[in-house]
C-alpha positions as CSV (number, residue, x, y, z in Angstrom):
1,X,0.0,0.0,0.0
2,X,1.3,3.9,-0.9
3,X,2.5,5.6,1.7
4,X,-0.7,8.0,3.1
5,X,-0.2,12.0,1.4
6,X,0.9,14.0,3.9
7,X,0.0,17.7,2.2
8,X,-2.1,17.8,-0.5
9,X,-0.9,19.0,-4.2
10,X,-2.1,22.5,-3.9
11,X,-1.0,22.6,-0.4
12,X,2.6,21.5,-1.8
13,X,2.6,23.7,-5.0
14,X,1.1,26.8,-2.7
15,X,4.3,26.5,-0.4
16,X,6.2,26.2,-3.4
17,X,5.0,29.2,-5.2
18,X,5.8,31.0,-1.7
19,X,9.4,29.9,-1.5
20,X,9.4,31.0,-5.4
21,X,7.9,34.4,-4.4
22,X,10.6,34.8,-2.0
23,X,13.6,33.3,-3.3
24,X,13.3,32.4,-6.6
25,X,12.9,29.7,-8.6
26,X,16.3,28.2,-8.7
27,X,15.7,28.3,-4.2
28,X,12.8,26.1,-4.8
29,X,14.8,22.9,-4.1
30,X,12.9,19.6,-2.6
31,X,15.1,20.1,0.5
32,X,14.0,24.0,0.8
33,X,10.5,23.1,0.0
34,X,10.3,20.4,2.9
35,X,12.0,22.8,4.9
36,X,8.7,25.3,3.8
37,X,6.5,22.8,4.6
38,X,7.6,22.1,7.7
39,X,8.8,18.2,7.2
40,X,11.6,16.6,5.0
41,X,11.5,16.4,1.1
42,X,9.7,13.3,0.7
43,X,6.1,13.8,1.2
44,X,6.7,16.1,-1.9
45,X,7.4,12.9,-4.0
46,X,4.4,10.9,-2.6
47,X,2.5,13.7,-4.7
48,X,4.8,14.5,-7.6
49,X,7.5,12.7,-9.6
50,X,9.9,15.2,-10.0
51,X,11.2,18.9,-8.7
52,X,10.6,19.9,-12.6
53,X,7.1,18.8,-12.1
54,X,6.7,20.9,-8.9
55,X,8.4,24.0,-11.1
56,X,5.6,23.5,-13.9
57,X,3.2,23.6,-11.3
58,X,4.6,27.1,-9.8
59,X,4.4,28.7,-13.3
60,X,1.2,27.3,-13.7
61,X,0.5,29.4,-10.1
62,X,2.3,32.2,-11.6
63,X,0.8,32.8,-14.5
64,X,-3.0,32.5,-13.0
65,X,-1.8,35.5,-10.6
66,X,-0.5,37.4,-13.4
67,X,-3.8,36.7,-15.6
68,X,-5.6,38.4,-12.4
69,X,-3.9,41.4,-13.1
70,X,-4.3,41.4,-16.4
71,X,-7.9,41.1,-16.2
72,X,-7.7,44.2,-13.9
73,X,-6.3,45.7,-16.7
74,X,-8.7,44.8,-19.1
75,X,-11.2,46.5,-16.9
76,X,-9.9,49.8,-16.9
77,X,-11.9,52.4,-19.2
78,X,-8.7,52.2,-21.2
79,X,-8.0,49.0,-21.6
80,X,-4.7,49.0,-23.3
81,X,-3.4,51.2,-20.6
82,X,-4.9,49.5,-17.6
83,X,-2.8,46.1,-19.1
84,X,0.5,48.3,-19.1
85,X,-0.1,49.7,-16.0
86,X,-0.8,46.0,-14.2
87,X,2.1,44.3,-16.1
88,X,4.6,46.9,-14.7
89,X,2.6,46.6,-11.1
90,X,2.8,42.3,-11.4
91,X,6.5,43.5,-11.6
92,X,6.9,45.4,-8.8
93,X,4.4,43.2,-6.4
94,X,5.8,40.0,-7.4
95,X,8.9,40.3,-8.8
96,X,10.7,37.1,-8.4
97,X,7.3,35.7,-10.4
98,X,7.7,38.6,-12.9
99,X,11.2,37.5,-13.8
100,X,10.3,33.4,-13.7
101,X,7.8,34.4,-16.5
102,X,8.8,36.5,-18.6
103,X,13.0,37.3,-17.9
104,X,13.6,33.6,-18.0
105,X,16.2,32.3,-21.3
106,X,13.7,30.9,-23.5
107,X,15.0,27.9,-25.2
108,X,14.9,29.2,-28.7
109,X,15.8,32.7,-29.4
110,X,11.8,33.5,-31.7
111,X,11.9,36.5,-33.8
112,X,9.9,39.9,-32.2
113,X,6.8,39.5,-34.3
114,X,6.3,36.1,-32.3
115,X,7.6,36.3,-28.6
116,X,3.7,37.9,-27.4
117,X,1.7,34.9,-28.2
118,X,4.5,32.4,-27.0
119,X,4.9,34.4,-23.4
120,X,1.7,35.5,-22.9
121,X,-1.9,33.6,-22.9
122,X,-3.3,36.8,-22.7
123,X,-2.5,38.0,-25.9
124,X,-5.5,37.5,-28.4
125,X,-7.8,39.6,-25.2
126,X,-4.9,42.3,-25.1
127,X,-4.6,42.4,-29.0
128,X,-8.4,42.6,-29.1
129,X,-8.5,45.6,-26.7
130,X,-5.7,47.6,-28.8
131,X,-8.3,47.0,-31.6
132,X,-11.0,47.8,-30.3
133,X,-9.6,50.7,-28.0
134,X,-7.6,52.6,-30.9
135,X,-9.9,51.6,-33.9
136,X,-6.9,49.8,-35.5
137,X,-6.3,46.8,-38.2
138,X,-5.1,43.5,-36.6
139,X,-1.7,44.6,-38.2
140,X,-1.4,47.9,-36.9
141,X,-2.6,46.8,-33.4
142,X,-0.2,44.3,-33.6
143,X,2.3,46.9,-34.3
144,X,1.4,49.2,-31.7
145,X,1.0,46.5,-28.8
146,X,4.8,45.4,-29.9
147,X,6.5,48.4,-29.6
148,X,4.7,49.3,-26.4
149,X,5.5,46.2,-24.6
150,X,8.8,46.3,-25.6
151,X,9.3,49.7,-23.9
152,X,6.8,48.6,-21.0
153,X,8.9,45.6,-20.7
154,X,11.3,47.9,-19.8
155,X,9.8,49.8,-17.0
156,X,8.8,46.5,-15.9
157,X,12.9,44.8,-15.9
158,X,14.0,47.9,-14.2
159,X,11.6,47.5,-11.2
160,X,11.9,43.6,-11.1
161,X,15.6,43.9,-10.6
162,X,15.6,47.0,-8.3
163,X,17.3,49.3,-10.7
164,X,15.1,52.1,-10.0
165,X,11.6,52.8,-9.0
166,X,8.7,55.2,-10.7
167,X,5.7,56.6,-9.3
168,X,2.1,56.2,-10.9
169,X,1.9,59.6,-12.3
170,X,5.5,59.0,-14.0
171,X,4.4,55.4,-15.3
172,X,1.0,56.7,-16.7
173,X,2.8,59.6,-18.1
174,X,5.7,57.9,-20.1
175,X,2.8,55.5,-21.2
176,X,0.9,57.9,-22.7
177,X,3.7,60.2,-24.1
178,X,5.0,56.8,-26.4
179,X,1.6,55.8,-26.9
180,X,0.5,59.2,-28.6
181,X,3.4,59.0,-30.4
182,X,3.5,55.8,-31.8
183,X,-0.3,55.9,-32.9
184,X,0.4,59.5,-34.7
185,X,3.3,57.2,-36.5
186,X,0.7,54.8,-37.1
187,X,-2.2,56.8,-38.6
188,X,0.6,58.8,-40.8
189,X,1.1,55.9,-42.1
190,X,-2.1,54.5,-43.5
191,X,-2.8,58.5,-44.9
């Protein structure tokens, strides 16, 4: 008979997505999670094969908490904006999870045009509110989403890492100022 579960899977993966919070995700070792949980490492394997299955669990966490705030996002009255805003706020609020998602070496270097929908499940909502919120073609929004999470990206890494902080006013602000910009870029364009 199978030795009796000690903690259950999402009792295990919320402990892990704590230590990963913290720490990490190269902390979240079976020894440092039994430690988290109070016990040794192997009630963790009474529940899961493997640390890497334990890790794709804890992105699995992470990236329902970041879809949260991206929802949030979504919500605002500009939706576009509100999704900036919460990406760079994910970054500052969790930003050992920011940098497990989306400052982690992907295993294939995928040209710019492609990273969006390969890091992000939001992307056909967030592509949809460009659309919808600036009146653009798919190609243009595209366009314009592209360039602004690049530079959003940005704002994001440098508060992740604790290079330097902004306030809201500044964040909306630059947000805006390349926004404007990029969509008078975009409308020349097309005339």
């Amino acid at each position: 008979m199978p030795p009796k579960c000690k903690f259950t899977k999402e009792e295990i993966v919320k402990a892990a997505l704590d230590l990963t919070r913290e720490e990490g995700i190269d902390a979240l070792t079976a020894r440092a999670l039994g430690a988290k949980l109070g016990s040794s490492a192997k009630p963790i394997f009474t529940v899961f094969e493997n640390m890497e299955e334990v890790q794709s669990e804890v992105r699995k966490a992470a990236k329902a908490l970041y879809a949260g705030y991206i929802q949030e996002g979504l919500s605002q009255e500009i939706a576009f904006k509100g999704v900036g805003t919460q990406y760079i706020l994910f970054s500052i609020k969790e930003p050992k999870l920011f940098q497990l998602l989306f400052m982690a070496e992907q295993p294939q270097k995928p040209p710019v045009k492609s990273i969006l929908p390969i890091i992000d499940e939001n992307y056909p909502q967030i592509l949809s509110s460009v659309q919808n919120g600036y009146g653009l073609e798919e190609a243009e929004a595209e366009r314009l989403y592209r360039h602004l999470w690049i530079y959003t990206h940005g704002i994001a890494a440098l508060c992740a890492t604790n290079m330097c902080s902004f306030t809201a006013g500044e964040i909306s602000g630059m947000m805006t100022e390349v926004c404007r910009s990029l969509l008078k870029e975009i409308k020349s364009d097309k005339a």
